[in-house]
PLY file of the C-alpha trace (Angstrom):
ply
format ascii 1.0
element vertex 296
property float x
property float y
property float z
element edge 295
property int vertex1
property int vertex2
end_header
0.00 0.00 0.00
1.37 3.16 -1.03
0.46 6.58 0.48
-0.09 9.63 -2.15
2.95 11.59 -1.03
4.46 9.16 -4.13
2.13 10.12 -6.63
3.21 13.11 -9.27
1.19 16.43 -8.46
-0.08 16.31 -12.11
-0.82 12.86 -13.16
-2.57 12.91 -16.82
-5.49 15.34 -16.78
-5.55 15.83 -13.35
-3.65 18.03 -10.56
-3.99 16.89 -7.22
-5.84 19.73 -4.73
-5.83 18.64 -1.01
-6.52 15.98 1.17
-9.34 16.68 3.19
-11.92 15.04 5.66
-15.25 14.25 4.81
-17.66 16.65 5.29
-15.19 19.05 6.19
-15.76 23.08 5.48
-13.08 23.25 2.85
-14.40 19.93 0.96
-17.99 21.52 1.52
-17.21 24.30 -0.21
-14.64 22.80 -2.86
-17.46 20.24 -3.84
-19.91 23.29 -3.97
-18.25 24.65 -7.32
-17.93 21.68 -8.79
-19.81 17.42 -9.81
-18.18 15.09 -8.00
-18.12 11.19 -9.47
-20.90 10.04 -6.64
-23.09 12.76 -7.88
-23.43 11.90 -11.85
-25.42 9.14 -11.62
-28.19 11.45 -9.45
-27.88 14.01 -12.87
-28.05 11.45 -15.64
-30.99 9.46 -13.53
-29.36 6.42 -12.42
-29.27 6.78 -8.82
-32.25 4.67 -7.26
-32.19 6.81 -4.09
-31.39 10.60 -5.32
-32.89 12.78 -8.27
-31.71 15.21 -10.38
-34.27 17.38 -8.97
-34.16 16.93 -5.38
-29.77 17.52 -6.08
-30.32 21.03 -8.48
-32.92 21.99 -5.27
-29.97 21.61 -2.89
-27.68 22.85 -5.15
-29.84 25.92 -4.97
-30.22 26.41 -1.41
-34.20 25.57 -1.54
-33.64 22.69 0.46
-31.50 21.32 3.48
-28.22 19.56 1.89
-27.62 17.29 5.01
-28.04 13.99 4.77
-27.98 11.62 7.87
-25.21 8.88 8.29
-26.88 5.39 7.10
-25.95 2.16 8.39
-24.86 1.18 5.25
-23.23 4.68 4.70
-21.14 4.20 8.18
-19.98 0.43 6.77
-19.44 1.18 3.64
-16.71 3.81 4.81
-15.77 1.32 8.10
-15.14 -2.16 5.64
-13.09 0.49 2.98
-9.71 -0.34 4.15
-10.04 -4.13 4.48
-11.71 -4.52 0.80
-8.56 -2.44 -0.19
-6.10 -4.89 1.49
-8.23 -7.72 -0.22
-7.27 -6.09 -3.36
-4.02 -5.14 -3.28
-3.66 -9.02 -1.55
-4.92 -10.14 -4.65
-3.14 -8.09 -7.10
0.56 -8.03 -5.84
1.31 -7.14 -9.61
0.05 -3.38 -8.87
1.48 -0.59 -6.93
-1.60 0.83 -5.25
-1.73 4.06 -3.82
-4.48 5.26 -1.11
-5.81 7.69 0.65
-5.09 9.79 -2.87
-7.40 13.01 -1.69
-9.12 14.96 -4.01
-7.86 15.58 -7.57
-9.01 18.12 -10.63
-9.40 18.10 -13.74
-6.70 20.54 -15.84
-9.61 21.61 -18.12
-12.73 21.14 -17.02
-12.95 22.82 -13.38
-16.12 21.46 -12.34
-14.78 17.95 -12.86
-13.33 17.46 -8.70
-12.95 13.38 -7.95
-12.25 11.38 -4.83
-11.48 7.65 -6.33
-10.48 5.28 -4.01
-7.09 4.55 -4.69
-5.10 4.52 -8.11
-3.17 1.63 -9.41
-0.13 1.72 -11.60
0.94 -1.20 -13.80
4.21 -2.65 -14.17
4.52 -0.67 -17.29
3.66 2.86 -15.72
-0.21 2.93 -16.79
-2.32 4.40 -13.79
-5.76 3.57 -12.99
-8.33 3.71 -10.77
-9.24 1.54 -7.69
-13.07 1.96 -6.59
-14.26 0.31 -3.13
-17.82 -0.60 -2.41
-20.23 -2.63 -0.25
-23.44 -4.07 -1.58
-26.01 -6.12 0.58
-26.77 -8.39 -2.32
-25.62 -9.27 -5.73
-28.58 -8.59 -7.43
-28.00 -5.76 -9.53
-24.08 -6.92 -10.11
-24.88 -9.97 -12.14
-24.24 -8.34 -15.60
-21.08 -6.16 -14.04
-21.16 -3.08 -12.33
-24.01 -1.51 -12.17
-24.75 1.52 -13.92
-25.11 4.20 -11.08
-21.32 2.78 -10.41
-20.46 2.54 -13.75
-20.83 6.55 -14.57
-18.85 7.14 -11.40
-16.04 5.29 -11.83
-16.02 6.36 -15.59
-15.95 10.18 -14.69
-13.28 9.49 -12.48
-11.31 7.80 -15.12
-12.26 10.43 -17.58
-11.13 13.16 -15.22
-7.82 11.60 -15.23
-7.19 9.86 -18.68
-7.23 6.61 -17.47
-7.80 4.18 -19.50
-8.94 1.15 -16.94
-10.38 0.84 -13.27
-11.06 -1.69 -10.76
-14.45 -1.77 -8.90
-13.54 -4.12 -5.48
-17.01 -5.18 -4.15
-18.12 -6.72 -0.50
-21.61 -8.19 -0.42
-22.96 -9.42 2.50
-20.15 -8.89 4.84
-18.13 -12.16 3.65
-18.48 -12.49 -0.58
-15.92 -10.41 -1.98
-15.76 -10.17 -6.24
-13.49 -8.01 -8.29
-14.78 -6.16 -12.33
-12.84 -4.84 -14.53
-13.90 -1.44 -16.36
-11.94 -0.20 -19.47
-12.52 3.67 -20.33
-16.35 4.14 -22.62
-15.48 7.39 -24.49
-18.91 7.60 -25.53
-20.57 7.10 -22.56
-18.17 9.79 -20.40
-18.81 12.39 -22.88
-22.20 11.61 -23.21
-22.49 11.86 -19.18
-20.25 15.30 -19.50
-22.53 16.92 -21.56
-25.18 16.17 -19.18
-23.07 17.48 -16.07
-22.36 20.77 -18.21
-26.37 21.65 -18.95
-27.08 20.67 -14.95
-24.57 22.89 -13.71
-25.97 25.70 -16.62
-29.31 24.88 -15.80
-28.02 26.02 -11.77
-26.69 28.83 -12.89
-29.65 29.92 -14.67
-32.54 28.66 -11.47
-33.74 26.33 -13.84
-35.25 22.93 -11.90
-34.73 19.65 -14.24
-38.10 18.05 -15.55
-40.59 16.50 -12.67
-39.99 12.63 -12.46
-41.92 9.87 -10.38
-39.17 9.53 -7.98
-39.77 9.33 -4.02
-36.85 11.62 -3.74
-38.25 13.92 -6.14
-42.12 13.98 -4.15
-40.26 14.45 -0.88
-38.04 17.16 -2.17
-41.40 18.75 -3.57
-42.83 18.37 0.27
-39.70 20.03 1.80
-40.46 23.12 -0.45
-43.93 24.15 0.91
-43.41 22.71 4.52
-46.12 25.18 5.81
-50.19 24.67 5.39
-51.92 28.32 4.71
-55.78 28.81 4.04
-56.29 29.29 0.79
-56.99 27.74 -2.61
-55.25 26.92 -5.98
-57.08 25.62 -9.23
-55.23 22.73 -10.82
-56.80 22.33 -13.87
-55.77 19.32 -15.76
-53.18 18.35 -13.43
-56.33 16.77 -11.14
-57.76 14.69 -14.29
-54.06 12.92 -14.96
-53.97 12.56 -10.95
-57.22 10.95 -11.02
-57.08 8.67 -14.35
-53.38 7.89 -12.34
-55.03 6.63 -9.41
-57.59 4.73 -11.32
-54.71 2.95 -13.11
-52.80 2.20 -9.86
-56.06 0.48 -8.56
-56.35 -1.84 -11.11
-52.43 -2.47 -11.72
-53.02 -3.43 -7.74
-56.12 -6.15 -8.12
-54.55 -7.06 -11.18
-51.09 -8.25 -8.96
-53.52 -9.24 -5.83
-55.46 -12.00 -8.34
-51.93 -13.01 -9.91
-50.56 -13.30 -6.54
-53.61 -15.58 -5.14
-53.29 -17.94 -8.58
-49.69 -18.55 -7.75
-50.17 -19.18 -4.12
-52.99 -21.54 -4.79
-51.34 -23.47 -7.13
-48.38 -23.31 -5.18
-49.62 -25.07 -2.44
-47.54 -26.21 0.50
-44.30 -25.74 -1.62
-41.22 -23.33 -0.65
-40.47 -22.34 -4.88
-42.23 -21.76 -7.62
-40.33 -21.61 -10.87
-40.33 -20.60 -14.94
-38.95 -22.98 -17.39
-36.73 -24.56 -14.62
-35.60 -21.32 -12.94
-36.50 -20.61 -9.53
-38.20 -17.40 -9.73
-40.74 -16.90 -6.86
-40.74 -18.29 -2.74
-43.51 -18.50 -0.34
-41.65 -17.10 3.07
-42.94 -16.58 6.22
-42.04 -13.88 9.27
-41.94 -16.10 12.70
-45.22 -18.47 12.73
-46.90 -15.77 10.42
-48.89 -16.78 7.31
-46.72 -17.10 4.14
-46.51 -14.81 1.52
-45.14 -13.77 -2.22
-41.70 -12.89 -2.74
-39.29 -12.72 -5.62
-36.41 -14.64 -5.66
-32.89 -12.41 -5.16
-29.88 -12.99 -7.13
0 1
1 2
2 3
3 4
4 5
5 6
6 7
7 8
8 9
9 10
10 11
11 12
12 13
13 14
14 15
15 16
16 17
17 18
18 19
19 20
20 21
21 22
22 23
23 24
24 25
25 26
26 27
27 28
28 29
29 30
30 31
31 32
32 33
33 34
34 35
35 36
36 37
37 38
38 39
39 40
40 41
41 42
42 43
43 44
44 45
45 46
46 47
47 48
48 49
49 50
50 51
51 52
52 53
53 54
54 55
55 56
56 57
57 58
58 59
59 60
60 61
61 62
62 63
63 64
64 65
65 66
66 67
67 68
68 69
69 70
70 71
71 72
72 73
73 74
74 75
75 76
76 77
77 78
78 79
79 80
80 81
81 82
82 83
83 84
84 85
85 86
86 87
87 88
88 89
89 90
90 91
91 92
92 93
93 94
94 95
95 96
96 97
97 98
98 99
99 100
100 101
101 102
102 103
103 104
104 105
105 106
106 107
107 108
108 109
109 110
110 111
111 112
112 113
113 114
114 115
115 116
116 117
117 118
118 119
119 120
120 121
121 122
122 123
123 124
124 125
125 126
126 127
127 128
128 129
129 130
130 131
131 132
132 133
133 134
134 135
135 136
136 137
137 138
138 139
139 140
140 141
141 142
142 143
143 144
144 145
145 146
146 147
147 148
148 149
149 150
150 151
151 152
152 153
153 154
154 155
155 156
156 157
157 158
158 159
159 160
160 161
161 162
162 163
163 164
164 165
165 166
166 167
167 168
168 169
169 170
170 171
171 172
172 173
173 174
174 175
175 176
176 177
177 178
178 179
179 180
180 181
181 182
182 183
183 184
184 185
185 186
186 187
187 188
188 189
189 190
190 191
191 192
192 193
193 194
194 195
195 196
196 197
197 198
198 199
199 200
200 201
201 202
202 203
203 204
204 205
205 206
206 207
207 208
208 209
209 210
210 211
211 212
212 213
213 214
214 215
215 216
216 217
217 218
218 219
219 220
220 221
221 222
222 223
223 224
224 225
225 226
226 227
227 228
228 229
229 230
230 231
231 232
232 233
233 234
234 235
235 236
236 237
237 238
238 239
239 240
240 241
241 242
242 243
243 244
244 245
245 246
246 247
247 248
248 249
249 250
250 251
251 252
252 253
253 254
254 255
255 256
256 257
257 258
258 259
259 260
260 261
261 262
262 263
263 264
264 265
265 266
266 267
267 268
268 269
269 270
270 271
271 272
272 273
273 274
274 275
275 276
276 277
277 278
278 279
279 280
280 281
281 282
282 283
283 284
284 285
285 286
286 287
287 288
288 289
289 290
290 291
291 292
292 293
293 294
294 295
């Protein structure tokens, strides 16, 4: 393990800023000016728990930026350092440096990135080392997932890189290892869309509503107060309504499928499609059984 004291100030596209703690004042403000990797995903619409809306509302000062420490948030951070040592355990070929602070990109100021750690072959070609913990390996069975994917490809664009390493820990105790080589396509693609969110900032101009629950409890946060009045919502009320009406039968509709399968089901634990175990019958305790899909 290598600290970053050994790494050039410049390396490719990047110059290396500071190294700073989270949630610090100075990182605060740095990452104020600026997308970091983590926050790409939430502007191109692949993060499942953050919208581009609810981020360009913060980003704006209409809402609260602070965001409490998760479970998985505090082990993700704790089980960082031993994934790392799995990895460099694993890959003796590779100089890896951590703890590598935050770095900038030479052009593009906005562009600030906090990988992991950097690698550097045998031959001198750097790359980037990206830690994370998962619960399950659902969403991982084709590779990393996307919301990963455009982070760890902004950090490599940021740099020049040309591969990266995502290091994974699901469940506490199965640890895997992907490979990413550099998308051109897909990091200028996700560039362009960092460039008309930060515009669209500048110029107070909130993305397009989605059906998000990040998005409808941003939207709460904004009129937090109840006053006596009125407001005519025209047609918004007859998509609401023929909405609802949809919902309700979407809902029977899954009830009556639900009932089928569990009748014909019987007594039996699985229920599978052309071989493939795809639904279970579980129960809570001595509670009744019920419906669930089958993970990975």
């Amino acid at each position: 393990m290598t600290s970053v004291e050994t790494l050039p100030q410049v390396l490719g596209n990047a110059e290396f800023i500071a190294r700073f703690d989270n949630n610090s004042p100075e990182w605060l403000e740095l990452r104020s000016r600026g997308i970091g990797g983590s926050e790409v995903s939430t502007i191109v619409g692949l993060n499942k728990w953050e919208s581009a809306v609810t981020m360009f509302y913060k980003r704006t000062g209409k809402i609260a930026t602070e965001r409490p420490d998760s479970e998985p948030m505090y082990w993700g951070r704790a089980l960082e350092a031993p994934i790392m040592n799995r990895f460099i355990e694993d890959n003796p070929q590779l100089k890896v440096y951590t703890d590598v602070g935050t770095w900038i990109n030479r052009k593009r100021d906005y562009q600030i990135v906090n990988p992991d750690g950097i690698f550097e072959t045998e031959d001198g070609e750097f790359g980037i080392v990206e830690i994370k913990t998962a619960r399950y390996p659902d969403d991982w069975a084709n590779g990393v997932p996307d919301y990963y994917r455009t982070q760890v490809q902004y950090y490599m664009n940021a740099f020049g890189f040309q591969h990266a390493y995502v290091a994974v820990l699901f469940s506490g105790s199965d640890y895997r290892c992907y490979e990413l080589a550099a998308d051109s396509f897909q990091q200028s693609v996700d560039l362009e869309r960092v460039e008309d969110f930060l515009a669209a900032v500048k110029e107070n101009k909130a993305p397009d509503w989605d059906g998000s629950d990040s998005t409808l409890e941003t939207v709460r946060k904004l009129h937090p107060t109840i006053e006596d009045n009125e407001v005519e919502i025209g047609a918004l009320y007859e998509e609401y309504a023929a909405a609802r009406r949809d919902i309700t039968t979407y809902t029977e509709d899954l009830n009556r499928l639900k009932g089928q399968i569990l009748d014909k089901m019987g007594n039996a634990k699985k229920a599978t499609f052309n071989g493939q175990h795809v639904l279970s019958r579980q129960a809570k305790g001595q509670g009744i059984p019920f419906l669930v899909e089958k993970r990975g």
